[in-house]
C-alpha positions as CSV (number, residue, x, y, z in Angstrom):
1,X,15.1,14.9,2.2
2,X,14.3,14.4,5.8
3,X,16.4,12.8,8.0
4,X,13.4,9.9,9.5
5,X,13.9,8.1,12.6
6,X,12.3,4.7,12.3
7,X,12.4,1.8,15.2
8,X,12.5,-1.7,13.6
9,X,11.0,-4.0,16.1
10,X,10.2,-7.6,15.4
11,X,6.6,-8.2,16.2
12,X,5.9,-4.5,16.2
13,X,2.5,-2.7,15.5
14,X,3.3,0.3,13.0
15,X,1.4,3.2,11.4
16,X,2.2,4.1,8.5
17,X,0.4,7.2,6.0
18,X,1.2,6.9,2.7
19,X,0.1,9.5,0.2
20,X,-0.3,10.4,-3.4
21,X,2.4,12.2,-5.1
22,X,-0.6,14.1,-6.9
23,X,-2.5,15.1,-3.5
24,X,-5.4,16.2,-6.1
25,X,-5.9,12.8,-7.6
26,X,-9.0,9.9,-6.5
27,X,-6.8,7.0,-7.7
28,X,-7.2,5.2,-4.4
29,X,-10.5,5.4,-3.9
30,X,-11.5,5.0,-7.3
31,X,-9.4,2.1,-8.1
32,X,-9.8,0.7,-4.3
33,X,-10.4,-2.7,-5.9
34,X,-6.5,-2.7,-6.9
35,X,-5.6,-1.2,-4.0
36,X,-7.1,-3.9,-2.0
37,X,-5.8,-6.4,-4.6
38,X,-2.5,-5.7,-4.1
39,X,-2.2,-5.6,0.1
40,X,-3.7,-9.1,-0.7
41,X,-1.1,-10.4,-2.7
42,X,2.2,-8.5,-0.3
43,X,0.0,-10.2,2.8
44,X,0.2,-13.6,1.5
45,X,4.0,-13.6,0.4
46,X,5.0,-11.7,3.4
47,X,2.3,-12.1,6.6
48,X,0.7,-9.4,8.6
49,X,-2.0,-8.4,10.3
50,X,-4.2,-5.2,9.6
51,X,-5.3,-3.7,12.9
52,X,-6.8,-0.3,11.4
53,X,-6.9,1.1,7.5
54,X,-8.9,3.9,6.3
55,X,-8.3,4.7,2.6
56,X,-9.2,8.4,1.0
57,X,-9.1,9.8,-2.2
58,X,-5.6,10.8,-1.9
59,X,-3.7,8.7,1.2
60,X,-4.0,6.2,3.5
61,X,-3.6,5.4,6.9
62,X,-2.7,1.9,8.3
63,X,-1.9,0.2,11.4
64,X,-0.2,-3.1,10.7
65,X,1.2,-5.9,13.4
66,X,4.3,-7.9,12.0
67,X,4.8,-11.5,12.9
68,X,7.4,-12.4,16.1
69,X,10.1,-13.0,13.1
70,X,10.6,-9.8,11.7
71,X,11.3,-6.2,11.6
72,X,10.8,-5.8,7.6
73,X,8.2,-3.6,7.4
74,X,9.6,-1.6,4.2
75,X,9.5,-4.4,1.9
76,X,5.6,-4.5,3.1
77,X,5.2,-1.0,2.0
78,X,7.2,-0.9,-1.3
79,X,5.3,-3.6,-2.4
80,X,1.9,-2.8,-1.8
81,X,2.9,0.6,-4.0
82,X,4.9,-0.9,-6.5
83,X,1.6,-3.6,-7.1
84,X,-0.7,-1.1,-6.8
85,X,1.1,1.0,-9.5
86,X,1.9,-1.8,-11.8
87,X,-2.5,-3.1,-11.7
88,X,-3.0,0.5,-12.2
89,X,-1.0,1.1,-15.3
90,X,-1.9,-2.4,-16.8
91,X,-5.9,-1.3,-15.9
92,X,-5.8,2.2,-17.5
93,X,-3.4,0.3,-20.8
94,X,-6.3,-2.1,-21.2
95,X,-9.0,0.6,-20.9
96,X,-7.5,2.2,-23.6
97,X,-7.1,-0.5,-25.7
98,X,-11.0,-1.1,-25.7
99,X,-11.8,2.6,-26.2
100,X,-14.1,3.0,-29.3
């Protein structure tokens, strides 16, 4: 595993790529509506500001600005995957449960 450097400043403006285990896969832009969903719900229990996002098929890019408070920009991240996952598994469970 590599050995990351990261510099937790309170206020900071980060960038931040996060990508698709399965770099072949569309999931994010074809289930952008989750996606978007779930950096909703992470931005009002924990606030943030966007500055720049571009979402592709397979990763995305984002350049967030945390409030004066904090450093805690991992619980940010692993929540924004973690929802995203969870809408995504309850969306493809229901979609299979209304299959004719």
């Amino acid at each position: 595993m590599p050995n990351y450097r990261r510099n937790f400043v309170a206020g900071g403006c980060y960038f931040f790529t996060v990508n698709l285990l399965e770099r072949q896969r569309t999931l994010l832009t074809d289930h952008i509506d989750l996606l978007r969903d779930a950096v909703r719900r992470v931005k009002r229990l924990y606030s943030f500001h966007i500055d720049a996002w571009v979402v592709l098929p397979d990763h995305m890019h984002m350049v967030l600005t945390l409030p004066p408070d904090t450093d805690d920009f991992p619980v940010r991240l692993r929540l924004m995957k973690l929802l995203f996952a969870k809408q995504r598994i309850a969306a493809h469970r229901t979609s299979i449960g209304h299959a004719p």
